[in-house]
PASELUM-856519 format. One record per residue: residue in one letter; residue number from 1; y, x, z of N, C-alpha, C, O in turn. Coordinates in Angstrom, 3 decimals. Atoms other than C-alpha are relative to their C-alpha. Layout:
residues N
NUVEX/res/n/n_north/n_east/n_up/ca_north/ca_east/ca_up/c_north/c_east/c_up/o_north/o_east/o_up
NUVEX/A/NUM/Y/X/Z/Y/X/Z/Y/X/Z/Y/X/Z
...
This chain:
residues 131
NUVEX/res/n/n_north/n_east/n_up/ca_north/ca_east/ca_up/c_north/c_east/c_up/o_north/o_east/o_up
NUVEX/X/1/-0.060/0.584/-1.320/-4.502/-45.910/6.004/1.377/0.299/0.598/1.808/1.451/0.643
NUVEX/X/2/-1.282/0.321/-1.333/-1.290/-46.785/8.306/-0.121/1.120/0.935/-1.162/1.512/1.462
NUVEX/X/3/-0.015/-1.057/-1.175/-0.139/-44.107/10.574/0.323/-0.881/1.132/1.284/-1.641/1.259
NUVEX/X/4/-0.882/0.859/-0.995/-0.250/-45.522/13.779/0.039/0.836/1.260/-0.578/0.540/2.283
NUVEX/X/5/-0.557/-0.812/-1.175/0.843/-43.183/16.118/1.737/0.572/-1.183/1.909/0.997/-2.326
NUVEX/X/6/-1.843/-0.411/0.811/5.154/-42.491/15.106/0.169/1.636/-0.151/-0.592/2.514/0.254
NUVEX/X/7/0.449/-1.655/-0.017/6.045/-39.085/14.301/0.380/0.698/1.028/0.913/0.000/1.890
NUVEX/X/8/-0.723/-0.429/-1.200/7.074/-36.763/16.790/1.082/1.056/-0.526/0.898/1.927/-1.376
NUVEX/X/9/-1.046/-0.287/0.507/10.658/-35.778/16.636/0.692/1.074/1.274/0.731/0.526/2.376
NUVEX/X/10/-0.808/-0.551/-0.946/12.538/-33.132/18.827/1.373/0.082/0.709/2.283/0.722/0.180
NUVEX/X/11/-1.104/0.240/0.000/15.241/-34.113/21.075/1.324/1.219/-0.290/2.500/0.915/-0.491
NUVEX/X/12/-0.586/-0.701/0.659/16.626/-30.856/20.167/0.020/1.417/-0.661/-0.722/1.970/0.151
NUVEX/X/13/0.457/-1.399/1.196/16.372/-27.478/17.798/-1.274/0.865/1.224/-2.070/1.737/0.875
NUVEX/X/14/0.906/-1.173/-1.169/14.293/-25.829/21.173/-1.072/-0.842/0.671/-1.822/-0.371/1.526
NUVEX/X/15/0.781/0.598/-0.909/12.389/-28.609/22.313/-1.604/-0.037/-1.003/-1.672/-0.427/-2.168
NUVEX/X/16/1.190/-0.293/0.394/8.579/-27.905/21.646/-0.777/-0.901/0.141/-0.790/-1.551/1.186
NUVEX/X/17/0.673/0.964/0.107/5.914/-30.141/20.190/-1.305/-0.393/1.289/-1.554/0.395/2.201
NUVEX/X/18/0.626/0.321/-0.789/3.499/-31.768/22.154/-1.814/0.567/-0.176/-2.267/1.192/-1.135
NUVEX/X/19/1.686/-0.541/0.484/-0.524/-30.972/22.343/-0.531/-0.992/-1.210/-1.282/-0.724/-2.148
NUVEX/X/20/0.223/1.341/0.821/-0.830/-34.159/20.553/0.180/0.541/-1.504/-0.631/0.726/-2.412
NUVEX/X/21/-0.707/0.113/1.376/1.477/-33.547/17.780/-0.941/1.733/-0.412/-1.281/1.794/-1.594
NUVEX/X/22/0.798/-1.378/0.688/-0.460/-29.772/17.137/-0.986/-0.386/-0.336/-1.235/-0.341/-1.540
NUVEX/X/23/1.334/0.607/0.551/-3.476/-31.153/16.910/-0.233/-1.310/-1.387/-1.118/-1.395/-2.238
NUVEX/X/24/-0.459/0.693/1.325/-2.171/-33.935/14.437/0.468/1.012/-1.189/0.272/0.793/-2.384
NUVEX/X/25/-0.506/-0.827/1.271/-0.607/-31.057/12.464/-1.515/1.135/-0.756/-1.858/1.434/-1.900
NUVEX/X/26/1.335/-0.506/0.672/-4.085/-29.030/12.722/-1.223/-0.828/-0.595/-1.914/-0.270/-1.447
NUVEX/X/27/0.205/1.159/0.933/-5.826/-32.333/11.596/0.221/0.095/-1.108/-0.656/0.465/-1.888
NUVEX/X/28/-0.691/0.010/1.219/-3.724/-32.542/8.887/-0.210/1.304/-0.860/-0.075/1.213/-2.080
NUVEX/X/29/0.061/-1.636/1.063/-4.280/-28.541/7.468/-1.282/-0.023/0.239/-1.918/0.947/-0.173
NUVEX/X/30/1.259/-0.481/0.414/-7.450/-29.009/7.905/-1.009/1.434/0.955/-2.072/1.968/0.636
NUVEX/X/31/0.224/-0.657/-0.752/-7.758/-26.675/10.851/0.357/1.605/-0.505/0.029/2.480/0.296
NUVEX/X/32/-0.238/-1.295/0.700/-6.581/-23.384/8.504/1.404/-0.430/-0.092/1.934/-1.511/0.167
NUVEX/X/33/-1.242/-0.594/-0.028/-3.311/-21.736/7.864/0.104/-0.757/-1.065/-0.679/-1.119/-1.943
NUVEX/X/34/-1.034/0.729/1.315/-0.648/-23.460/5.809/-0.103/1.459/-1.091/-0.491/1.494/-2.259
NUVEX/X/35/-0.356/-0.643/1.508/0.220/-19.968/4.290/-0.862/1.127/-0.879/-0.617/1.662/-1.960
NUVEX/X/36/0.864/-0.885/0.331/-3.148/-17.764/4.451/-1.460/-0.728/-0.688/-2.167/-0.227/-1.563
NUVEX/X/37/1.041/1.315/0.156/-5.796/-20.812/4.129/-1.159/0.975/0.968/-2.294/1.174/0.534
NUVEX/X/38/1.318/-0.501/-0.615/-7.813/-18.777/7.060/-0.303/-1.241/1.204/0.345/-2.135/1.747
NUVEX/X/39/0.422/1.136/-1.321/-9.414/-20.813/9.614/-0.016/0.754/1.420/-0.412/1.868/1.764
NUVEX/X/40/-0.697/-0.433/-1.249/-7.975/-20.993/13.150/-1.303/-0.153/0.894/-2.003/-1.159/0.780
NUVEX/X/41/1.076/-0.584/-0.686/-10.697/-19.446/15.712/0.489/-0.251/1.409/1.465/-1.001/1.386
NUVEX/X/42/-0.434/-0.427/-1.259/-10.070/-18.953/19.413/0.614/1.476/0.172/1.705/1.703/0.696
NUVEX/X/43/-0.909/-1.038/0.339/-9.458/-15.429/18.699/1.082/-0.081/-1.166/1.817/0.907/-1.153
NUVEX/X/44/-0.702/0.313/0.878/-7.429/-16.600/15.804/1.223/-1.164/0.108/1.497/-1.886/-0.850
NUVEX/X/45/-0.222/1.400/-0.212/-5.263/-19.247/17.475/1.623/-0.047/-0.893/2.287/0.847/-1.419
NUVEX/X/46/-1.220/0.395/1.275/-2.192/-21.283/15.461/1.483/0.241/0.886/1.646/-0.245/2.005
NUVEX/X/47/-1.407/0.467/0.350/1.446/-20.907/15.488/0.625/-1.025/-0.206/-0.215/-1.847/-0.573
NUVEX/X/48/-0.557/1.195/0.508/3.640/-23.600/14.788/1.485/0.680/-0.648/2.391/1.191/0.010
NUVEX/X/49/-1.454/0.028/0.408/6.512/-23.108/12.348/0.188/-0.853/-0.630/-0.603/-1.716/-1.011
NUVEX/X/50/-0.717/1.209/0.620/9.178/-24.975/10.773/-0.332/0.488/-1.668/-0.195/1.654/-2.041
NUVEX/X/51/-0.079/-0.128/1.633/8.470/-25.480/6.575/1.752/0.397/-0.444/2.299/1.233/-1.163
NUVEX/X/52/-1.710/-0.177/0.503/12.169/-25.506/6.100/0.577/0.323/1.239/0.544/-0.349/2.270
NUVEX/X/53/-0.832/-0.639/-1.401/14.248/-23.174/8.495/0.985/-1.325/0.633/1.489/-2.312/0.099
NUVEX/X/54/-1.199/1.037/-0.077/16.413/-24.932/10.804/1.095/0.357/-0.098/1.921/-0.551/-0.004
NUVEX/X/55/-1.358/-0.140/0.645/19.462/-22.907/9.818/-0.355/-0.135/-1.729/0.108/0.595/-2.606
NUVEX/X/56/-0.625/0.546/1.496/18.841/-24.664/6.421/-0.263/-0.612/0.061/-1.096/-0.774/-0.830
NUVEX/X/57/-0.033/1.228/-0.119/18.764/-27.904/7.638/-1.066/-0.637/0.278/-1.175/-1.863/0.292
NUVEX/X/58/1.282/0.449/-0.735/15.492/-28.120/8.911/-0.140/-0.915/1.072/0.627/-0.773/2.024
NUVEX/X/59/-0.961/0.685/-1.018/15.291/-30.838/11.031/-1.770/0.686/1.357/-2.830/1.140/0.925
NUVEX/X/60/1.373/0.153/-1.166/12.370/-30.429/14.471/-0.628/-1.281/-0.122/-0.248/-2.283/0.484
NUVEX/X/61/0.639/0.978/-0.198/10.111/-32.639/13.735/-1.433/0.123/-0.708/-1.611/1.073/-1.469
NUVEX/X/62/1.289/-0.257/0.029/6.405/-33.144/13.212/-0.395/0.406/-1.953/-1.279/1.088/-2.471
NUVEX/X/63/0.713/0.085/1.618/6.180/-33.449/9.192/0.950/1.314/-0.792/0.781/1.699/-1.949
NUVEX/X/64/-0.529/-1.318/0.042/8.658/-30.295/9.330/-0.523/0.917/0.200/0.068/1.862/-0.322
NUVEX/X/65/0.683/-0.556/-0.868/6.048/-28.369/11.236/-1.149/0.704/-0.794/-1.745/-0.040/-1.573
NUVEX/X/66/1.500/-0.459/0.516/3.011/-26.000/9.977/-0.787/0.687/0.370/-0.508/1.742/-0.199
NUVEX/X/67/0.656/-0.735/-0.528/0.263/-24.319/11.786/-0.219/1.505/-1.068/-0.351/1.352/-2.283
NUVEX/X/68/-0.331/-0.979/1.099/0.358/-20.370/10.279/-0.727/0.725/0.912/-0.574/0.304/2.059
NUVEX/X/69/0.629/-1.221/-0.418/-1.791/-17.410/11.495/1.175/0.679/0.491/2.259/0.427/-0.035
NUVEX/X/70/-1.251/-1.176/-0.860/0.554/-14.770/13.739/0.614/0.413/-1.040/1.603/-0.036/-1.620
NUVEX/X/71/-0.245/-0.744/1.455/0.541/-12.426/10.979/0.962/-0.580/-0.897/2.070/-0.045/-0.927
NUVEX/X/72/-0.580/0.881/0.560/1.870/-14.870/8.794/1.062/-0.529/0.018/1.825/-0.767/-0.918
NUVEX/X/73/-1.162/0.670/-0.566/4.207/-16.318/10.661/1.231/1.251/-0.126/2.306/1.172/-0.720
NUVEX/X/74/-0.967/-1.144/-0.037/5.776/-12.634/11.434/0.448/0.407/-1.494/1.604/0.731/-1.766
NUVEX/X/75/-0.797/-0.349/1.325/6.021/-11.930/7.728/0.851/-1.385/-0.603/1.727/-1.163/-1.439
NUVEX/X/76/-0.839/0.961/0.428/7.552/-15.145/6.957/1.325/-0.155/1.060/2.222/-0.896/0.658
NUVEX/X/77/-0.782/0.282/-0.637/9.788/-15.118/9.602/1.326/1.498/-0.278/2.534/1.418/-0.058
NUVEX/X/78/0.103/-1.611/0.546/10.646/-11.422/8.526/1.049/0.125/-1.412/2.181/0.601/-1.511
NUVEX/X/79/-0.672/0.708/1.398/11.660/-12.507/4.919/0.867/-1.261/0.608/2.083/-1.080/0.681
NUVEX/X/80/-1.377/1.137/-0.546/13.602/-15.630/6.326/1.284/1.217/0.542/2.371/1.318/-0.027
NUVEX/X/81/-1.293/-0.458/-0.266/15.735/-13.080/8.380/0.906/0.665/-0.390/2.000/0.922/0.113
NUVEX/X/82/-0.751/-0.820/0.680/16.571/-11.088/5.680/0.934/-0.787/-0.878/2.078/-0.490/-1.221
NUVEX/X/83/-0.849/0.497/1.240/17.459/-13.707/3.192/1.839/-0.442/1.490/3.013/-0.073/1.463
NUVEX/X/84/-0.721/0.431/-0.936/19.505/-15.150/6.244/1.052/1.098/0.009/2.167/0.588/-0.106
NUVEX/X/85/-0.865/-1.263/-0.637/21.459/-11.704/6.967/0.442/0.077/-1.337/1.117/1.105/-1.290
NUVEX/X/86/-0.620/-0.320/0.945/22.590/-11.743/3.447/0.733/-0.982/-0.092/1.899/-0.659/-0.318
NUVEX/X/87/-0.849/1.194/0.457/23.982/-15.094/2.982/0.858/-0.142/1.232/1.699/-1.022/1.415
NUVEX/X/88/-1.346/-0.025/-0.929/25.888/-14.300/5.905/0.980/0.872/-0.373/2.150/0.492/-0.398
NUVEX/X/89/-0.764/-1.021/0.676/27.319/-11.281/4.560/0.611/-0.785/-1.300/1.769/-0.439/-1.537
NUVEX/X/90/-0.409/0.692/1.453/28.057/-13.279/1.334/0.737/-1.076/0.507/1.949/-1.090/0.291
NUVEX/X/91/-1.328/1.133/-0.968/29.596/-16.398/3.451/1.214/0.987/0.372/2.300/0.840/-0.189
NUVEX/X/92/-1.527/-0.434/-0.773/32.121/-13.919/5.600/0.522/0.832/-1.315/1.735/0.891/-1.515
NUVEX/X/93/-1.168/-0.670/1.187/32.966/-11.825/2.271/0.642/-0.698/-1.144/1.478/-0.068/-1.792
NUVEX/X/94/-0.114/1.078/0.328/33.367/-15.110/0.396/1.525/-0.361/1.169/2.648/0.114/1.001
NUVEX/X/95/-0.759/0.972/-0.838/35.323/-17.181/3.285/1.335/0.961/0.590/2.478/0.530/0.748
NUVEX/X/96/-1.391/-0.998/-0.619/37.503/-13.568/4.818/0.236/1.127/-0.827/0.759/2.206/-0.545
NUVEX/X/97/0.032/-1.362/1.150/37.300/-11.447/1.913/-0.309/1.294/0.624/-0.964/1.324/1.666
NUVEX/X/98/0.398/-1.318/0.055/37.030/-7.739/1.902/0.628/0.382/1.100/1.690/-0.139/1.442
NUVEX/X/99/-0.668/-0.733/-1.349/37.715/-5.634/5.052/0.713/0.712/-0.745/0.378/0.847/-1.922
NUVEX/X/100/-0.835/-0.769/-0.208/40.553/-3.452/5.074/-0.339/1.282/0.632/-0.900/1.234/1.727
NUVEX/X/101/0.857/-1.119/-0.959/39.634/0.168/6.095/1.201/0.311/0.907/2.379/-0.024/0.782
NUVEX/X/102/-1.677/-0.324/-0.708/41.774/1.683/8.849/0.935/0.662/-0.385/2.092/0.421/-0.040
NUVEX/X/103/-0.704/-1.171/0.398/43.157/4.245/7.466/-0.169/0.407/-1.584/-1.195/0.719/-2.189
NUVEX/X/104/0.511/0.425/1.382/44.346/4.074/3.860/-0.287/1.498/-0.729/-0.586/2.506/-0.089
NUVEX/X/105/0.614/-1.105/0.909/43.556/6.632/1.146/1.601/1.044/-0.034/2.737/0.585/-0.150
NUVEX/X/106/-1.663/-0.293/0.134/46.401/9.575/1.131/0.179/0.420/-1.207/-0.654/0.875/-1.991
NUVEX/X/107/-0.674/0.391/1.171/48.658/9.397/-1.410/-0.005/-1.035/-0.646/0.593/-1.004/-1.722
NUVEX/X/108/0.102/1.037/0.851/47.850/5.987/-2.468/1.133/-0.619/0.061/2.180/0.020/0.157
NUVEX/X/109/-1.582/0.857/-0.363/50.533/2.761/-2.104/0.033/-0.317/1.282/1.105/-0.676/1.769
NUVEX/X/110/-0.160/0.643/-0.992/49.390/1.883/1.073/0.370/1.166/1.039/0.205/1.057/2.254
NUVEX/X/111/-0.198/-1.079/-1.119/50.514/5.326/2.549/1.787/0.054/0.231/2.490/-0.189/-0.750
NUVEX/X/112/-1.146/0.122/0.197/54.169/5.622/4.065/0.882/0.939/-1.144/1.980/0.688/-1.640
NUVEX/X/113/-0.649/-1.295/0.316/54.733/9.111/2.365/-0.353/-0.015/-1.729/-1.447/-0.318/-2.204
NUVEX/X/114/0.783/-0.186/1.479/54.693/9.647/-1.544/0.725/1.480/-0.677/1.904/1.799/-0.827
NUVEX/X/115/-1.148/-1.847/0.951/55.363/13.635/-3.470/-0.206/-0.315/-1.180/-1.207/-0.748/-1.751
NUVEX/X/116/0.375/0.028/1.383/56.346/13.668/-6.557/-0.195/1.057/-0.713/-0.667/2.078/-0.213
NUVEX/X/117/0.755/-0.845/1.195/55.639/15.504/-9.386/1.000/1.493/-0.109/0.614/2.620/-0.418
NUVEX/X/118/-0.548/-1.757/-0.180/58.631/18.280/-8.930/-0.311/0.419/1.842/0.381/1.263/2.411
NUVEX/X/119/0.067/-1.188/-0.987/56.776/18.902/-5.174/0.744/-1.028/1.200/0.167/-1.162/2.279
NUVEX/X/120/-0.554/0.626/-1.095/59.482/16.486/-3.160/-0.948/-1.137/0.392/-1.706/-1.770/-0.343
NUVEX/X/121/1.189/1.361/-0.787/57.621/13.823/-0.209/1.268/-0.770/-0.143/2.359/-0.201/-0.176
NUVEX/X/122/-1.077/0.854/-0.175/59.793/10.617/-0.282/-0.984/-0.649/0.951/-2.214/-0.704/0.959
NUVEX/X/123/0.533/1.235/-0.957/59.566/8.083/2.721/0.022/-0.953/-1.049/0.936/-0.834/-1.865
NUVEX/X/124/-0.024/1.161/1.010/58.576/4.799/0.471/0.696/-1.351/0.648/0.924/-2.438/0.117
NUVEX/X/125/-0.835/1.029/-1.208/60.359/2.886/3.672/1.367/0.020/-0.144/2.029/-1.018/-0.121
NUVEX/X/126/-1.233/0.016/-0.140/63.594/4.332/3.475/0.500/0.549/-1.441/1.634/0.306/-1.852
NUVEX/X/127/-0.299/-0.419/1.396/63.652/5.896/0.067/0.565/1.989/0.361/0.974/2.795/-0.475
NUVEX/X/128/-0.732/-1.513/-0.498/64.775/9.580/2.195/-1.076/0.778/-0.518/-2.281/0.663/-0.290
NUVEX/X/129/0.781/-1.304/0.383/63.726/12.742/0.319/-0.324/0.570/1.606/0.414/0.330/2.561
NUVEX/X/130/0.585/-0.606/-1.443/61.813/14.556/3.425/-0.176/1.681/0.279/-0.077/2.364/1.299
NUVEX/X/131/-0.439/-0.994/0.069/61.644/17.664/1.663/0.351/0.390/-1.321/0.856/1.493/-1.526
């Protein structure tokens, strides 16, 4: 059968579905959780999350949408923020490479001062024995 009601789409990432469109989505599951298969009670009432995050292109919209037990929701949302907090770390060490610490290691190259091996410090700036 023809859907004849259109879907419902959000004019933007924050704008929240309608009573309509929940009840079309709990319709559709059958009145139970997308990710527990428990059935939604009055003490048990639904959630709405997105199937596909919208920082991964998720768009707001109704066939994006899935009624989920609390519980459920918090551990999935839980695991999303972790994978999330890594692939950010992996984007900025990717895209700006490696930090720089402040203060480099002493004696390495990045220090002004270098001793050598009979005991004398040379400046590596000016080439002046120091002592």
């Amino acid at each position: 059968m023809a859907r004849t009601v259109s879907e419902w789409v959000g004019r933007t990432d924050d704008s929240q579905p309608t009573d309509a469109c929940k009840l079309r989505i709990l319709d559709r599951q059958g009145y139970r959780c997308a990710l527990t298969g428990m059935e939604f009670s009055p003490a048990n009432r639904p959630e709405f999350d997105h199937i596909t995050p919208l920082w991964l292109g998720g768009e707001n919209r109704e066939s994006n949408l899935q009624a989920v037990t609390a519980d459920a929701h918090k551990r999935k949302t839980k695991a999303e923020a972790t994978v999330r907090a890594k692939v950010k770390v992996n984007a900025k060490r990717h895209l700006l490479g490696k930090k720089k610490s402040a203060r480099p290691i002493p004696g390495s190259k990045s220090t002004r001062f270098k001793k050598l091996i009979t005991g004398e410090v040379v400046d590596r700036r000016t080439g002046e024995v120091i002592s």
